[in-house]
C-alpha beads as a LAMMPS data file, in Angstrom:
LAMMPS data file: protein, C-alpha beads

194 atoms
193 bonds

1 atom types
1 bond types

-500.0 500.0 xlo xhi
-500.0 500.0 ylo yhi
-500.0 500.0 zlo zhi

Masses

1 110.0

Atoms # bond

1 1 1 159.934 443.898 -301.320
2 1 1 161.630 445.149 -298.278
3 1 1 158.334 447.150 -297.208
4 1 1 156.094 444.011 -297.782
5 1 1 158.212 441.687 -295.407
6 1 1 158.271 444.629 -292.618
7 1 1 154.632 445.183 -292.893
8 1 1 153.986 441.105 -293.071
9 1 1 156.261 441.030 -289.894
10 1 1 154.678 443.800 -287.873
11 1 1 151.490 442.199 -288.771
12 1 1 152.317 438.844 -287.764
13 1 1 153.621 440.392 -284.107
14 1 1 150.472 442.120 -283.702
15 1 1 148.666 438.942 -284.109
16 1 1 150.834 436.893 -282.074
17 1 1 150.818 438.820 -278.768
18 1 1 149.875 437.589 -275.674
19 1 1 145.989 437.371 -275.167
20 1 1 146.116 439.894 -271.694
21 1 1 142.721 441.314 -272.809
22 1 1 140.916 440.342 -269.077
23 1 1 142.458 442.748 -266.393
24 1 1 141.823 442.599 -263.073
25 1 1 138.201 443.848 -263.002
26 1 1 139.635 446.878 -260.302
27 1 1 141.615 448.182 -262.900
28 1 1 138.754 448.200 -265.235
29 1 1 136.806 451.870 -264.645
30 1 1 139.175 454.102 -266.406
31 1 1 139.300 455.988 -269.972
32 1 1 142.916 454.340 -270.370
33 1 1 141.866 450.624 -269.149
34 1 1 138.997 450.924 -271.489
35 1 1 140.830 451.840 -274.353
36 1 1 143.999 449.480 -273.928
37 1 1 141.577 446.721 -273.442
38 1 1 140.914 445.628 -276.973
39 1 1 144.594 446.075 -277.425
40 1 1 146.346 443.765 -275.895
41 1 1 144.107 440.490 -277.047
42 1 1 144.796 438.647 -279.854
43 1 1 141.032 438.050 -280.463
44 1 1 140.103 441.579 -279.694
45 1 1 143.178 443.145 -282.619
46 1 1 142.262 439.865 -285.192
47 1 1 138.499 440.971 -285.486
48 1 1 138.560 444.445 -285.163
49 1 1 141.421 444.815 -287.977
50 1 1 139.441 442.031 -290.136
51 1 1 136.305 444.481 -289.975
52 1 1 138.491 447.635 -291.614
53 1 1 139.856 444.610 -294.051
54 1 1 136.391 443.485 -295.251
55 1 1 135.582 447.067 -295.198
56 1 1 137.613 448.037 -297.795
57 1 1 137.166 444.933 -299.971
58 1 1 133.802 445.636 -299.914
59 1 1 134.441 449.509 -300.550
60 1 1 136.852 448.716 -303.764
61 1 1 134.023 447.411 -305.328
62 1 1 132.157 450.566 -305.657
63 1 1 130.251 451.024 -302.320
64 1 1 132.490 453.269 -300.768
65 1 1 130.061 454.147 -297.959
66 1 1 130.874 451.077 -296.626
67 1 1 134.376 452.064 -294.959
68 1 1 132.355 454.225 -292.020
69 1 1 128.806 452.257 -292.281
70 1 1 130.559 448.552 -291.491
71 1 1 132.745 449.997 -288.534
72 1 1 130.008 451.853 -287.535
73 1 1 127.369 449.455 -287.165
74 1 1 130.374 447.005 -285.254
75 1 1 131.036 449.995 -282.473
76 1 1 127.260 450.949 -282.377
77 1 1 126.228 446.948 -281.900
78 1 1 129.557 446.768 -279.626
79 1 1 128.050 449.577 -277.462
80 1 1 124.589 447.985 -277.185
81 1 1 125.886 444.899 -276.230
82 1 1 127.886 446.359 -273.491
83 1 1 125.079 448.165 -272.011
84 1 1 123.342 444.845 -272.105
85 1 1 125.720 443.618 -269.800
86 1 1 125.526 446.371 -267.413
87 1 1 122.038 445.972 -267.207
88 1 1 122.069 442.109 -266.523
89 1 1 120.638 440.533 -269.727
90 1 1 122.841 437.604 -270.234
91 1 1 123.858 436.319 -273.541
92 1 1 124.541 432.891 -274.621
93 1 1 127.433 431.461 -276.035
94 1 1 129.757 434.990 -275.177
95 1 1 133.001 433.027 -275.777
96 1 1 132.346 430.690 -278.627
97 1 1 130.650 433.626 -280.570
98 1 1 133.820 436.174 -280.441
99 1 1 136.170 433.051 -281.387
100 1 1 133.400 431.997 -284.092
101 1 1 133.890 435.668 -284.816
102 1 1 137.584 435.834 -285.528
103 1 1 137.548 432.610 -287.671
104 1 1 134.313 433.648 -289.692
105 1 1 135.769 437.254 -290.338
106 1 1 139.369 435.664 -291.044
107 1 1 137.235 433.636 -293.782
108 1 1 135.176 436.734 -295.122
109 1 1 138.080 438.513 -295.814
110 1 1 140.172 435.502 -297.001
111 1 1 137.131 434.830 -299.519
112 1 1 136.402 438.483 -300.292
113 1 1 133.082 438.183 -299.892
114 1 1 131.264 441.284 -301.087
115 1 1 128.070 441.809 -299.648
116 1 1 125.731 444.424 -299.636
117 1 1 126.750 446.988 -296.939
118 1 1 123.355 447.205 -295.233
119 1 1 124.133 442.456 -294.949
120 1 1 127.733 442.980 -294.028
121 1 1 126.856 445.928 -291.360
122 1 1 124.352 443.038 -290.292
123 1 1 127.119 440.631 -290.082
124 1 1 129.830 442.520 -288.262
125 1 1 126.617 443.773 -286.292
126 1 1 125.553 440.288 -284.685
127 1 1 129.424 439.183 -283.179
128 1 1 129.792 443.030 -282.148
129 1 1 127.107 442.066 -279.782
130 1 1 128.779 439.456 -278.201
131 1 1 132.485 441.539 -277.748
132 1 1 130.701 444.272 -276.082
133 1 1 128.939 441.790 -273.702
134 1 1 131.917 440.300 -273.291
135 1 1 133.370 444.332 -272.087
136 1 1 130.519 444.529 -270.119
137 1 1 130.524 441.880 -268.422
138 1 1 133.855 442.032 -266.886
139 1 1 133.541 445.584 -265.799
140 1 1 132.605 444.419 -262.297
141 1 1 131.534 447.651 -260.838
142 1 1 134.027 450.117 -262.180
143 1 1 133.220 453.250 -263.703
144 1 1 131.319 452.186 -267.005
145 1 1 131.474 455.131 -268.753
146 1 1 134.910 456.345 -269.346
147 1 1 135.678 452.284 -269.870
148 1 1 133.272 451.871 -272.122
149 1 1 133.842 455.199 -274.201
150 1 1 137.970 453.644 -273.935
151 1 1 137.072 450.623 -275.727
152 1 1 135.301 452.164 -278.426
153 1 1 137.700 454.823 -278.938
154 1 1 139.863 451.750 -279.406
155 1 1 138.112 449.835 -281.591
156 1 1 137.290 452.311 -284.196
157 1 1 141.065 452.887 -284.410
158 1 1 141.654 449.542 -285.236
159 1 1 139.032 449.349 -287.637
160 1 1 140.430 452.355 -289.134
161 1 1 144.018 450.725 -289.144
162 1 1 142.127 447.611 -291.159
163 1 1 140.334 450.214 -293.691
164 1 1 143.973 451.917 -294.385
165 1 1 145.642 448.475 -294.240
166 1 1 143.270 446.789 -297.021
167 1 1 143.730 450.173 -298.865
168 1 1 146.689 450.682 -299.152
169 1 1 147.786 447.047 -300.046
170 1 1 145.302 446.864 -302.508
171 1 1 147.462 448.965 -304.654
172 1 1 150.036 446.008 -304.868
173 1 1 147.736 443.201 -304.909
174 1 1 144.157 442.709 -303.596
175 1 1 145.507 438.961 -302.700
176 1 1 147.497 440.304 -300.266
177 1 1 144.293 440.777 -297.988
178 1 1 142.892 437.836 -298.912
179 1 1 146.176 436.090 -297.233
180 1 1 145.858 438.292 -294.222
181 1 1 141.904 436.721 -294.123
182 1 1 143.403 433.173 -294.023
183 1 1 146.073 434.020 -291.207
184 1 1 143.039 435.718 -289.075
185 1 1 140.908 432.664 -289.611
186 1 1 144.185 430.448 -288.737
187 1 1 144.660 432.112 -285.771
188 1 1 141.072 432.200 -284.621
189 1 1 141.732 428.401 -284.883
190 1 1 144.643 428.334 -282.834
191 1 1 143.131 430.358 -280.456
192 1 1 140.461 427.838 -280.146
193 1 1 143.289 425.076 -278.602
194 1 1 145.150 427.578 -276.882

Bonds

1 1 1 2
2 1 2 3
3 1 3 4
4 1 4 5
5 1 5 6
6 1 6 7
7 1 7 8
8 1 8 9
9 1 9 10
10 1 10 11
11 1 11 12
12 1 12 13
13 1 13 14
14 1 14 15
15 1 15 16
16 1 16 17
17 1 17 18
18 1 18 19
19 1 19 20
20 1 20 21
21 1 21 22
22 1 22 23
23 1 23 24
24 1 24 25
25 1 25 26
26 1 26 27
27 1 27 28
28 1 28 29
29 1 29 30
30 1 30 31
31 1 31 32
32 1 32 33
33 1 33 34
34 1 34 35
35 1 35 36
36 1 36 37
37 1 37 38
38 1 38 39
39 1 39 40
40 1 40 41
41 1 41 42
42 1 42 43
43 1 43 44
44 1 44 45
45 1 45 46
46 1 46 47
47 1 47 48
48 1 48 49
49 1 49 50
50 1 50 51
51 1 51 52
52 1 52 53
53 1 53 54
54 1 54 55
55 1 55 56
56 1 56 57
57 1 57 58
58 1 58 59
59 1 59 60
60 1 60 61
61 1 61 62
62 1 62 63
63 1 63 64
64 1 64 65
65 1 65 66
66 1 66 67
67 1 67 68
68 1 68 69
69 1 69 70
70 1 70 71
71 1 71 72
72 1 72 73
73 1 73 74
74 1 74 75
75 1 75 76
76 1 76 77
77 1 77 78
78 1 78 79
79 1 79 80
80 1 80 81
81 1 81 82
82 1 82 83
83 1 83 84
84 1 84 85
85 1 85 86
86 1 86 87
87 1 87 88
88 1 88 89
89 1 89 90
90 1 90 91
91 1 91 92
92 1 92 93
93 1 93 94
94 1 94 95
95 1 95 96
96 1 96 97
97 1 97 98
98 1 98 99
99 1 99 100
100 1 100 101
101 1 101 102
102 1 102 103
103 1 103 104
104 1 104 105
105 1 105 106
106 1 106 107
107 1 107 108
108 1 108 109
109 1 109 110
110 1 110 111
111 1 111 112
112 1 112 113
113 1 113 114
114 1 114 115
115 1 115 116
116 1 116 117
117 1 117 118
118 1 118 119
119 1 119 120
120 1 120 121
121 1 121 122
122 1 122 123
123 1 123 124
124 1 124 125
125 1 125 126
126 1 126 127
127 1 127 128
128 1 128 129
129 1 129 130
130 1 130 131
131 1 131 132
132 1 132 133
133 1 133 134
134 1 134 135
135 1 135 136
136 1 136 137
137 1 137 138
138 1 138 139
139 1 139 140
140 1 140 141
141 1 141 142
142 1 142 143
143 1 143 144
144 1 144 145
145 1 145 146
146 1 146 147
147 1 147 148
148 1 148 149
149 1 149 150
150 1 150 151
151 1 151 152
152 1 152 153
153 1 153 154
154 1 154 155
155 1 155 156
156 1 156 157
157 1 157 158
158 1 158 159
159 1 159 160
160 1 160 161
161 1 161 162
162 1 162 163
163 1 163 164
164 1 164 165
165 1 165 166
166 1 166 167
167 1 167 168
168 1 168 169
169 1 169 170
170 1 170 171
171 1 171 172
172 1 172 173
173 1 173 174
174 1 174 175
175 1 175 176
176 1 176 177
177 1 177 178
178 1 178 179
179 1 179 180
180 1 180 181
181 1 181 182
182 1 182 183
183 1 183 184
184 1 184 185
185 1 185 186
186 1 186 187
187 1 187 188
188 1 188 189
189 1 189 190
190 1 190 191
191 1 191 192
192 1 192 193
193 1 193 194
């Protein structure tokens, strides 16, 4: 019981840090600015963990390939969409998509939906897009590459945090990430008003 409350608390102050995602765009340029920039935003940590989540939901029911093919196609989609950025193609609706993208992950999770991995690679695929235009676009005109191979490094360690998370509580109870689904979406909400 003990070790369920201390991983419910270290997940809940995770999720409740301060959103300082957006540094100063001079900072930006660096392996180490690239790679703490998805973790120290609330919206950045929410989605990235929810991927590794669904993930493994989607992996415990028998298509295992989809713990590396789900992250995969969200850093691949993330990459393209930065690049986009860099190269001037705008996208619309950058900031209501990666909110829409915590919520609608949160809710994928908290609903275990179980896709097909080629549809949820699809999924995670589309609001990737818009959180590496997002990267992109506040570069400014810092070094792009060690940023941008930061941020990746980044997220596929929180996506591999999710995978072991959902894992390794679905040895207790697989309602356990189903709850975690529901605080993600919750929070995307919150974020929302914030």
């Amino acid at each position: 019981m003990l070790k369920r409350l201390s991983l419910a608390a270290a997940i809940l102050a995770a999720a409740t840090a301060p959103a300082f995602a957006h540094l100063d765009p001079a900072a930006h340029g660096s392996f180490l600015a690239g790679f703490s920039h998805p973790l120290f935003g609330a919206d950045h940590i929410l989605v990235m963990v929810a991927v590794g989540l669904w993930a493994a939901q989607i992996a415990s029911g028998g298509s295992r390939n989809a713990l590396w093919i789900i992250p995969l196609a969200f850093v691949g989609t993330m990459a393209a969409g930065f690049l986009l950025a860099l190269g001037g193609a705008g996208l619309p609706f950058v900031e209501p998509a990666i909110l829409a993208s915590v919520i609608g992950l949160g809710l994928l999770v908290a609903t275990a939906v179980k896709l097909p991995v080629s549809a949820a690679a699809a999924v995670v695929g589309v609001f990737a897009l818009f959180h590496g235009h997002a990267h992109g676009g506040e570069l400014g005109a810092a070094g792009a590459l060690q940023f941008g191979i930061g941020f990746m490094i980044a997220t596929a360690f929180l996506h591999a945090a999710g995978i072991a998370l959902g894992l390794g509580i679905a040895r207790f109870s697989p309602y356990i990430a189903r709850i975690l689904g529901a605080g993600t979406a919750l929070l995307g909400l919150s974020l929302a008003f914030a």
